[in-house]
N, C-alpha and C positions, 0 to 999 in steps of 0.2 A: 504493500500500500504506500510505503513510504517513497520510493523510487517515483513517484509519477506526480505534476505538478498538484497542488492543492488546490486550485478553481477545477482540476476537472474532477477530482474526489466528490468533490461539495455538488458538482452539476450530478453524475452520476447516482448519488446519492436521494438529491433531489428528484429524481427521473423515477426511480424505486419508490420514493411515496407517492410523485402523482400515477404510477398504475397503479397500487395500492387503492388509491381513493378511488379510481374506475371502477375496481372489484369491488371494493365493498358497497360504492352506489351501488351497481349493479344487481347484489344479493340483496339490498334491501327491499328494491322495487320487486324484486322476485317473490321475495317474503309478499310483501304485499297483494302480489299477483297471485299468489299461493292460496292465502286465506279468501280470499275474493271468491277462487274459484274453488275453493276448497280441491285444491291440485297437491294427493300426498306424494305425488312422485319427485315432484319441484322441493315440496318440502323436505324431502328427503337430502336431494341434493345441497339446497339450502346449507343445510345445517353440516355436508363435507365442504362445504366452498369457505363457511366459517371457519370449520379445520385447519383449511389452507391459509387466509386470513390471519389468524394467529400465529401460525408457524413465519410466515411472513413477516410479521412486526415484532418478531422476538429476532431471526435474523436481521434485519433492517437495524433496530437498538443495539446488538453486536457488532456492528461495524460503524456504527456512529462513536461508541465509547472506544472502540478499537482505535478510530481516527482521533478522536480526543486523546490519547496518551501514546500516540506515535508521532503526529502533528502537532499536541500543541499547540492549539490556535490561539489564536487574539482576537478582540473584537469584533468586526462585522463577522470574518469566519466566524470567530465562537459561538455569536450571537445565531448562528442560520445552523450550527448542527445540535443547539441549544433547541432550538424551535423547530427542526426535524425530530427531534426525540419526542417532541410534546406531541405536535401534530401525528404524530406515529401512533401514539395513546390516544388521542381523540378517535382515531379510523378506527383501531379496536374495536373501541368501545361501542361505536356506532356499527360496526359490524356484529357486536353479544345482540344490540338490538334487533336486528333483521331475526336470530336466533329467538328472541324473548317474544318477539309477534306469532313463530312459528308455532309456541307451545301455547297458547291465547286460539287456535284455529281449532281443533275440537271441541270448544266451548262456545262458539260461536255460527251463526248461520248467517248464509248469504244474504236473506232479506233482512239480518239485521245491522248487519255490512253495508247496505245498499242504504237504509237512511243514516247515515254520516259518510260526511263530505272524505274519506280516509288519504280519496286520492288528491282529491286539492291540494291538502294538507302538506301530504306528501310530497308529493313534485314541489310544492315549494321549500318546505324543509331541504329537499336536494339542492335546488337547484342556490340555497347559502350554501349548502357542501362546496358544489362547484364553484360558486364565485371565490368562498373565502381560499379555494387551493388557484383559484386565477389570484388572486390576490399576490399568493406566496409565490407563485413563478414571475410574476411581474414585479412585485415589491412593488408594491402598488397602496396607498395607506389610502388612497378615497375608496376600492374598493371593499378595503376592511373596512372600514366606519359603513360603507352602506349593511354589507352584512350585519353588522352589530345591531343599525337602526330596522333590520327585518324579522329580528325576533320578535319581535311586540306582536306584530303579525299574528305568528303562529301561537304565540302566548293567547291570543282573543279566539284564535280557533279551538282551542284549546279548553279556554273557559265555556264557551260555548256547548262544547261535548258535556263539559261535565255539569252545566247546568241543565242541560235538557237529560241526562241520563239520572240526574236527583230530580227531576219533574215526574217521570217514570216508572222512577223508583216508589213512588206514593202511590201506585195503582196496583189493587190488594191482585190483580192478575199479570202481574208485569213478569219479565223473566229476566230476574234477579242477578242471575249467573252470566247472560248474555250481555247485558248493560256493566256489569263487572269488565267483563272481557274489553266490551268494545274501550273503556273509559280507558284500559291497560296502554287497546292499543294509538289511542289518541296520548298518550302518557311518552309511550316508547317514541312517536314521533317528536313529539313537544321535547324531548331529548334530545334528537339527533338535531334541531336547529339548533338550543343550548351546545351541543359538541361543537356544532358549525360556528358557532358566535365566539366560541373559545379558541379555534382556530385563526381567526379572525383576529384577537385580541395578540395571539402569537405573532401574527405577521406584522401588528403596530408596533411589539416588542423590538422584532428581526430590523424593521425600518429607522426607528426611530430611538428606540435603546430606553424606550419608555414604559414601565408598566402598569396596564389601566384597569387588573382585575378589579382594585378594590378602591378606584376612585368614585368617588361621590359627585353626582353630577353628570357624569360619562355620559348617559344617553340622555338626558337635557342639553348639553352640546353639540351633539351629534343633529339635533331635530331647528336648533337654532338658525 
């Protein structure tokens, strides 16, 4: 590793988590498509592509720490294999989720899938994935703040589910266990924008050498 310049370690590097995030968008629309159609064969697979996913982002974090104590970086390097290790945990994570919907799909039926909005949701939860990893390829800090400012979004989709699924819930004939499910998997969504927004915040770190987890204010700024 040590023999070959240091920007292409870091490009390379980089290359490995944007397919990463391909695969795990991928499986989660899968999940999603799964439960919909209640497809066990998908679901089956699902849950080996998770496999792969993980074995993936445990190699990915071994050769980032490998680069950290061969290389030695400073600065903006340090700061971008700092922020590859996080963003590397956020894909995980959002990949256990396509997993966590899959086990939510024998508890659940298609007509009761069909009234919540799952795929709206969805495609938009993704498609903060994909900006906040355009973000990190471009180093791009306006399109991290936009991401950040689209969680609110899926946060009111969100509340929405769970308002109408405690509405529901007060009808002595409701099915209890279905509206459980569904809430789960408006839960697991409303997550993966949260990972998405977290990546996001990594890439202002990567840019800017600032960090805005736990400033006050942060999305009153953003909306200004």
């Amino acid at each position: 590793m040590s023999e070959r310049p240091v920007h292409e370690l870091i490009k390379e590097l980089s290359l490995v988590l944007v397919q990463l995030s391909d695969k795990v968008l991928e499986n989660f629309f899968n999940a999603l498509h799964a439960v919909k159609h209640q497809d066990e064969q998908r679901a089956r697979q699902i849950r080996l592509v998770d496999d792969e996913i993980d074995a993936a982002e445990v190699r990915l974090e071994e050769r980032c720490l490998a680069f950290l104590a061969l290389q030695q970086p400073v600065a903006r390097d340090l700061r971008t294999i700092v922020t590859i290790i996080k963003i590397n945990d956020d894909l995980e994570r959002i990949g256990d989720l396509a997993v966590h919907i899959i086990d939510r799909m024998p508890e659940i039926s298609p007509k009761m899938l069909e009234s919540f909005d799952f795929e709206k949701m969805g495609i938009h939860a993704g498609e903060m994935v994909k900006k906040s990893i355009q973000a990190f390829i471009s180093k791009e800090r306006r399109l991290a703040d936009q991401v950040c400012a689209l969680d609110e979004e899926v946060d009111v989709m969100h509340r929405t589910v769970f308002k109408r699924v405690t509405l529901l819930m007060k009808s002595p004939d409701s099915a209890v266990d279905e509206l459980m499910a569904a809430l789960s998997i408006s839960r697991y969504i409303e997550r993966m924008a949260d990972h998405a927004t977290m990546i996001a915040r990594e890439v202002i770190y990567l840019v800017t050498g600032e960090i805005v987890r736990h400033q006050e204010g942060f999305y009153d700024q953003l909306t200004e």
